[in-house]
C-alpha positions, 0 to 999 in steps of 0.5 A: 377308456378308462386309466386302468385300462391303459394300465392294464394294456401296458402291463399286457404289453410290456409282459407279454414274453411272461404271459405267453408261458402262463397256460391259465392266462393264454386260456383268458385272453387266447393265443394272442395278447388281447386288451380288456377295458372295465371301468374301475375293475383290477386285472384280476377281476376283468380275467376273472369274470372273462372266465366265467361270462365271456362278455369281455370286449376285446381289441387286437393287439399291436406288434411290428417287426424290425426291418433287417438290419443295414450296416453303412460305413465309410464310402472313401478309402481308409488306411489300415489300422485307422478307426472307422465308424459303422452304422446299423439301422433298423426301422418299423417295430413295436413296442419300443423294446429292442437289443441290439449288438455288434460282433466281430468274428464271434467276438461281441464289441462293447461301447456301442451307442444306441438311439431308438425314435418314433418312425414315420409318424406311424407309431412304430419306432426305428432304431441306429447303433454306432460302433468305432472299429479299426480298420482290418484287412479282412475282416468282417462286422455284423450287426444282430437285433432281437425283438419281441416280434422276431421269432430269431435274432436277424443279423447283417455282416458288414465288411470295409472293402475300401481299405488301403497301406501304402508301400514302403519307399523301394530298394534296390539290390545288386550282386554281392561281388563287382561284375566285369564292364559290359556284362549283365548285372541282375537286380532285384527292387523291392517294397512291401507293406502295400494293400490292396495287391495290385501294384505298378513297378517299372524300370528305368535306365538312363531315363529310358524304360526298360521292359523286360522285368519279372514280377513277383507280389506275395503275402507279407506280414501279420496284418495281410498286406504284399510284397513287390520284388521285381527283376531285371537284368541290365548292361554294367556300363560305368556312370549308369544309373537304373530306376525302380519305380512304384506306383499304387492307388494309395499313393499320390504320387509314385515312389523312385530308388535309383541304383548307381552301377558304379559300385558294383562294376570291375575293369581288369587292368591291363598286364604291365609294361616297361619302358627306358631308356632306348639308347645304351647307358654307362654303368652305375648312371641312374636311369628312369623307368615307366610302368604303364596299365590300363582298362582298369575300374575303379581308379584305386589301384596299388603299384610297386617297384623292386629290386632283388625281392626288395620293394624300391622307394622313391617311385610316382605314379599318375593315374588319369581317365582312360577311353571312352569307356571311361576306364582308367590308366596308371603310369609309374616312373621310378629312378635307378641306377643301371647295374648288371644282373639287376632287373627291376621289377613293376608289380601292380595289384588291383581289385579285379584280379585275383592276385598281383601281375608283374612285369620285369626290365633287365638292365643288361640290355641297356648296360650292354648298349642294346635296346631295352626289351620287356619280360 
């Protein structure tokens, strides 16, 4: 076979999608590219005289169709918003030509590479196209080629299922008042930012687990991850501590909050009592008078004395764990001197009542000589 044969084939082959609109030419070489060989004779001449004596020999020629496309990506999980590589194979075709382009939701990529290599030894040639894309929840890439062979683009749509966001470190909330001791105080716990939905949240209380919570996990945020809360409603016991635990395939190890009941409990103080001397006292005698409560939580607590709608100086007060309930106990000792139509009076004054509670000691009682009584 001569050099212009060759020549003449590749110009054949390699303007074929032009020849198979020119009717003048198809009427030459028929409905399929056919190959002329003549020694030391140009295209045109060989068409030519094929015309006219049809004493052309021929030969067959070659083309292959690509294989679908395959898309291969990574096989572990990957993190939201990380970059990725996909890969897009396809093998068999001929000629060498061949386009080869990504998309993503319509969208066509761009810096993709691609390398084109002989296939199999069998003179055909495949084709690989890798693109670095960012990890998206829901979102899918397809691969399209196109080749002389195919009568329409193929396409393969790939989409990373493997992907996963870590949940946000838990928090815990409470009541937004102090709920009394012993009564049922309702939490919420909290995390959001995970992917994929399925999550583990557990409570616990005093290193005991605790079983009765509700779940509740929705869509959270632009990049379609969830979000947790879960509730429960537990005992206000005093140095009580409660748990919320999250655990998620995209984390090595759960995460904990711990919530101290504490700052949200309440113990009311009891009413005040009074208490003096039991036995009678000689007029303007300084006496001394306790003011007692207890029950109440947490410790702080405001105690006053007066007098004639005057507040007394001088007065001190000890205030010390009560109970096993660990409440506490507040007792007020003031000095003054015993005078008739003067009663005395101990106001105390505490987060968990509503207003001040007084109770009131009158000093006839003991001036006169009789027992102390309380008001």
């Amino acid at each position: 076979m001569s050099s212009d044969c060759f020549r003449i084939r590749k110009i054949l082959e390699e303007n074929w999608n032009v020849i198979q609109g020119n009717q003048d030419i198809i009427k030459v070489v028929g409905s399929k590219p056919n190959f002329v060989f003549r020694k030391n004779n140009t295209l045109k001449m060989i068409l030519e005289r094929a015309s006219t004596h049809n004493t052309v020999s021929t030969i067959s020629s070659k083309k292959g169709k690509p294989s679908p496309p395959s898309i291969s990506g990574p096989n572990q999980q990957v993190w939201l918003n990380s970059y990725v590589t996909l890969s897009c194979l396809s093998a068999g075709f001929y000629p060498k030509e061949i386009s080869i382009t990504w998309w993503q939701n319509e969208m066509e990529f761009q810096n993709e590479t691609i390398t084109v290599s002989s296939y199999n030894g069998n003179k055909t040639y495949e084709v690989q196209s890798n693109i670095t894309v960012q990890a998206k929840i829901d979102s899918s890439f397809t691969c399209r080629i196109n080749h002389t062979a195919l009568q329409q683009p193929m396409n393969s749509t790939f989409q990373i299922t493997n992907i996963v966001n870590d949940p946000s470190s838990p928090s815990i909330s409470g009541p937004r008042e102090r709920v009394l001791l012993n009564t049922s105080m309702a939490l919420t716990c909290t995390s959001e930012g995970f992917y994929p939905k399925d999550i583990n949240v557990t409570w616990w209380q005093n290193g005991a687990e605790i079983k009765e919570s509700k779940q509740d996990v929705t869509l959270y945020g632009i990049n379609q991850t969830y979000k947790v809360q879960s509730n429960i409603t537990v005992p206000g016991k005093i140095d009580s501590t409660v748990t919320c635990r999250i655990n998620h395939r995209a984390l090595q190890q759960p995460k904990e909050a711990i919530f101290n009941m504490n700052d949200l409990l309440k113990g009311i103080p009891s009413h005040p009592s009074i208490s003096g001397p039991t036995a009678q006292v000689v007029l303007n005698t300084n006496v001394t008078l306790r003011c007692a409560s207890q029950g109440f939580y947490p410790r702080e607590i405001n105690v006053t004395w007066l007098q004639h709608g005057r507040e007394l100086q001088g007065s001190t007060s000890d205030i010390h764990l009560y109970g096993k309930e660990k409440t506490y106990r507040v007792l007020s000792n003031i000095t003054v001197p015993a005078k008739i139509d003067s009663p005395v009076t101990c106001r105390i004054n505490h987060t968990a009542l509503d207003q001040p509670v007084n109770s009131t000691f009158e000093m006839n009682s003991i001036v006169e000589g009789k027992l102390s009584f309380l008001i």
